[in-house]
C-alpha positions in Angstrom: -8.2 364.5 25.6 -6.2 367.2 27.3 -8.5 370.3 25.4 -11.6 368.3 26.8 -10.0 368.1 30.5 -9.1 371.9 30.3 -12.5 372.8 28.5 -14.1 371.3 31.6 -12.3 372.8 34.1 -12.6 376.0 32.2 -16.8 376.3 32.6 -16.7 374.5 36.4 -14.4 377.6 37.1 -16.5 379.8 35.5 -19.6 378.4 36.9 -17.9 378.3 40.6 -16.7 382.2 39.9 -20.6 383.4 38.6 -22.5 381.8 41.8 -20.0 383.1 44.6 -21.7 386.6 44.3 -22.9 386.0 47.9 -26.1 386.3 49.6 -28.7 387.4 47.2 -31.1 388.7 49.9 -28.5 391.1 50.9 -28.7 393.0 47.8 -32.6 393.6 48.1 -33.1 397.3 49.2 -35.9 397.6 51.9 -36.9 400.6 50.5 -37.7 399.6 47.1 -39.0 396.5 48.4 -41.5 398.6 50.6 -42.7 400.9 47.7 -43.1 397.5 45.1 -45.4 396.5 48.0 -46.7 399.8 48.7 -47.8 399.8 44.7 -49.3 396.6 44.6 -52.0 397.6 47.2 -52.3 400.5 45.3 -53.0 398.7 42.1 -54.9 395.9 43.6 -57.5 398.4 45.4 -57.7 399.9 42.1 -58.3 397.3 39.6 -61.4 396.2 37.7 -63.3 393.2 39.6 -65.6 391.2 37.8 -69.0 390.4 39.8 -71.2 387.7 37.3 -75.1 386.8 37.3 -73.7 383.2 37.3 -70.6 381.0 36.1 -72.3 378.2 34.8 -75.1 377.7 32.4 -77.1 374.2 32.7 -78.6 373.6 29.5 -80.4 370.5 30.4 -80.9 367.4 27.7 -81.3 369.1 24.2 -81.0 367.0 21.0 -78.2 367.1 18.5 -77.9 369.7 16.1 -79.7 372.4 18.3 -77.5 375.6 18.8 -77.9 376.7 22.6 -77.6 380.1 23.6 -77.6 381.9 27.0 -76.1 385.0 28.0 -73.6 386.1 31.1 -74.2 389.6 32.8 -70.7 390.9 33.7 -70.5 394.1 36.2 -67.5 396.1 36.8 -67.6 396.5 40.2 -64.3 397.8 40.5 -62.8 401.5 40.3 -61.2 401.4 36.8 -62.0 400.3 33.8 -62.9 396.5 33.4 -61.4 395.5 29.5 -62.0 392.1 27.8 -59.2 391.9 25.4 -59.8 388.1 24.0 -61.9 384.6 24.9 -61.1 381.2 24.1 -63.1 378.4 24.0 -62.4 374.4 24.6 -63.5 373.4 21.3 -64.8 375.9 18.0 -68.1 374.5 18.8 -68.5 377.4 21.5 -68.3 381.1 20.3 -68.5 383.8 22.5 -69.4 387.3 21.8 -68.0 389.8 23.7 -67.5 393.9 23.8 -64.2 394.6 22.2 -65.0 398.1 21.8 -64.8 399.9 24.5 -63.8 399.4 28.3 -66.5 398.5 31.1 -67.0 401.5 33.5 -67.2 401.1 36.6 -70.7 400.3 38.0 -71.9 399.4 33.9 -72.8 395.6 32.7 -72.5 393.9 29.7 -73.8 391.1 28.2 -71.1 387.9 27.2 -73.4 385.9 24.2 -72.3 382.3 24.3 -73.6 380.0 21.7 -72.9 376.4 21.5 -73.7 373.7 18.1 -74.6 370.6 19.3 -74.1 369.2 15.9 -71.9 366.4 15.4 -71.6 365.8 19.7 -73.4 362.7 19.2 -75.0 361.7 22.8 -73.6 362.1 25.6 -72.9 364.7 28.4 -71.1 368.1 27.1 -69.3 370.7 29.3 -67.7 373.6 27.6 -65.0 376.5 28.9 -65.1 380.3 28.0 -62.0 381.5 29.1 -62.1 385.4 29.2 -58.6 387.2 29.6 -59.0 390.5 31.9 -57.4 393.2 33.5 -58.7 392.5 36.5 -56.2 391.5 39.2 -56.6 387.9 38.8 -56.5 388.0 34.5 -58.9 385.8 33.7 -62.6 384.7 34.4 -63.9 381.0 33.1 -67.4 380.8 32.0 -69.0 377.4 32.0 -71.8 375.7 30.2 -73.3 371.8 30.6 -76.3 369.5 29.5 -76.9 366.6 27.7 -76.8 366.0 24.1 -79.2 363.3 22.6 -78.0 361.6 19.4 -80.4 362.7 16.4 -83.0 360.1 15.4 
């Protein structure tokens, strides 16, 4: 009982002893803190930005087992280099294509091919994600496509 009572006093002084460093905002140099800030606009003014033809794809009522496809024009409007590196998808159903090859310039488009398999949805409304990861400031960009699936006769 008495190693348990001095254990526990042991790490309550230890914990008491770590947290007493003081005020933490006092150790923040305002210089450093003014060129992290300085270097975020920088970055920020610099990055890729993704302008897109449209977010959303309406497919309208289609009937099960049909395989939509539609296609999202993606512009680097930006002053850098815009890169894809992956996209994921809510279900495997939805399978995007996408240039992993090589960086979008500035000013350049590229298609994003997004192909959907109705089969096996049954009947019923259907609203899939395409989630692409960036380098644009904000990271990622969702694509989204909708309609109706009709159960097969």
């Amino acid at each position: 009982m008495k190693k348990i009572i001095v254990f526990s006093l042991a790490v309550s002084l230890g914990i008491l002893t770590a947290c007493s460093g003081g005020n933490a905002a006092a150790k923040i140099n305002p210089s450093k803190l003014a060129d992290a800030k300085k270097r975020d606009l920088d970055i920020s003014k610099g990055a890729p930005i993704i302008t897109l033809d449209k977010k959303e794809h309406d497919f309208g009522t289609v009937t099960e087992g049909a395989i939509i496809e539609t296609t999202f024009v993606i512009t680097n409007s930006g002053k850098s280099p815009l890169i894809i590196t992956d996209a994921k998808t809510t279900c495997g159903c939805t399978v995007p294509t996408w240039p992993k090859d090589k960086p979008i310039a500035p000013g350049e488009s590229t298609n994003i091919e997004v192909k959907f398999n109705t089969a096996g949805k049954g009947s019923g409304r259907q609203v899939k994600d395409v989630t692409l990861f960036t380098n644009t400031a904000v990271g990622r960009e969702i694509l989204k496509i909708k309609g109706i699936v009709n159960k097969k006769q």
